[in-house]
C-alpha positions in Angstrom: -17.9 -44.5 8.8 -14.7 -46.8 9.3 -11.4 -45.7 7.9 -8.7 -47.8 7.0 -5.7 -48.9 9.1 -3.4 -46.6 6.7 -6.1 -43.3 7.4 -6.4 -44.4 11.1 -2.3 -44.6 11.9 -1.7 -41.2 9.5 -4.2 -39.8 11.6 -2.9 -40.7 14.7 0.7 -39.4 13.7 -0.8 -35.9 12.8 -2.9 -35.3 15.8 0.1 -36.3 18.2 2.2 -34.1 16.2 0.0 -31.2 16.8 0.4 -31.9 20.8 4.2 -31.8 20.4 5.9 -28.9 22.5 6.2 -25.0 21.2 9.9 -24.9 21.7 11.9 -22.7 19.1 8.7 -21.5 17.9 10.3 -17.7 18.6 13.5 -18.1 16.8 11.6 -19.3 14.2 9.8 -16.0 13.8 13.2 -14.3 14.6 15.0 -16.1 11.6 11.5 -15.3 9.5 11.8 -11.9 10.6 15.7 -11.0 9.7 15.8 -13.3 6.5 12.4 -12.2 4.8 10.2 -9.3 6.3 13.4 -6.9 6.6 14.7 -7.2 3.1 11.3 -7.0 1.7 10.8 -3.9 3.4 14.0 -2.6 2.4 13.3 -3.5 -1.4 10.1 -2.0 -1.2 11.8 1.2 0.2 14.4 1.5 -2.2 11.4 0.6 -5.6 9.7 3.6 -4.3 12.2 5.9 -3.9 13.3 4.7 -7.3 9.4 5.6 -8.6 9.6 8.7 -6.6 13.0 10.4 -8.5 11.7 9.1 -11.8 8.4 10.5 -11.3 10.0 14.2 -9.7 11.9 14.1 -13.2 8.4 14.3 -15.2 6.8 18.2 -16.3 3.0 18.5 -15.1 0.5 17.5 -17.5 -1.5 19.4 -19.7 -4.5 20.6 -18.3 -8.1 20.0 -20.3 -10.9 21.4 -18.5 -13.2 18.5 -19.4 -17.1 19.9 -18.6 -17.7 17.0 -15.9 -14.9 18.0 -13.7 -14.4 20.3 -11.2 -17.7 21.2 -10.9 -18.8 23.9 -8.2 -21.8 24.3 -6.7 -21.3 26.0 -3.9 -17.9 27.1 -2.2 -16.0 25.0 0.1 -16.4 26.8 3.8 -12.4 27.2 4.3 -9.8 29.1 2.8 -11.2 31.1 -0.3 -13.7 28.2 -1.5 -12.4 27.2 -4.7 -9.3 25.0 -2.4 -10.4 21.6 -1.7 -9.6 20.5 1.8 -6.0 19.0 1.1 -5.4 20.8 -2.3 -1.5 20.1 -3.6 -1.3 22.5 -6.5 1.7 20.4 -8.5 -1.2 17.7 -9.1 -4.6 19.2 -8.5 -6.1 21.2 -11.0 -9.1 24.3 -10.3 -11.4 24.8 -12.4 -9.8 26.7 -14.6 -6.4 25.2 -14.7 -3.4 24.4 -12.8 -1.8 27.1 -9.8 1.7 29.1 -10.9 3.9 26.9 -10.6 6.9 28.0 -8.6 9.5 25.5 -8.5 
């Protein structure tokens, strides 16, 4: 397989490009770090406290005790059975509707 002169010389000028030194190589990652990761974690902070007020603003939904949900066959071994494990009762309904509310 031959290449040509114009393959052979932009291959040479790649592979001794990839032998060049390192240097700068952390301020590079320094500048990437202040200029992009930090302000796209501090937009993504302030969109979710954004989602989290507008969504705190909304009443709890209607509850329809569909026949496939919620089913019970047997009661979970803590608390008084009818609790799942990490039951929130402002968004997880029992069987036979939502908790009090008491807000």
């Amino acid at each position: 397989m031959s290449l040509s002169s114009a393959a052979l010389a932009a291959r040479r000028v790649l592979a001794a490009a990839s032998h060049s030194s390192h240097e700068g190589g952390a301020r590079t990652w320094k500048i990437l770090t202040f200029v992009l990761a930090l302000p796209g974690v501090t937009v993504c902070m302030i969109n979710a406290y954004m989602k989290m007020q507008e969504h705190a603003s909304h009443e709890q939904p209607g509850f329809v005790p569909y026949p496939h949900l919620r089913i019970r066959t047997k009661k979970f071994p803590w608390g008084d059975g009818n609790h799942s494990l990490f039951h929130n009762p402002h968004t997880n309904p029992l069987p036979d509707g939502f908790e009090s509310s008491h807000h």
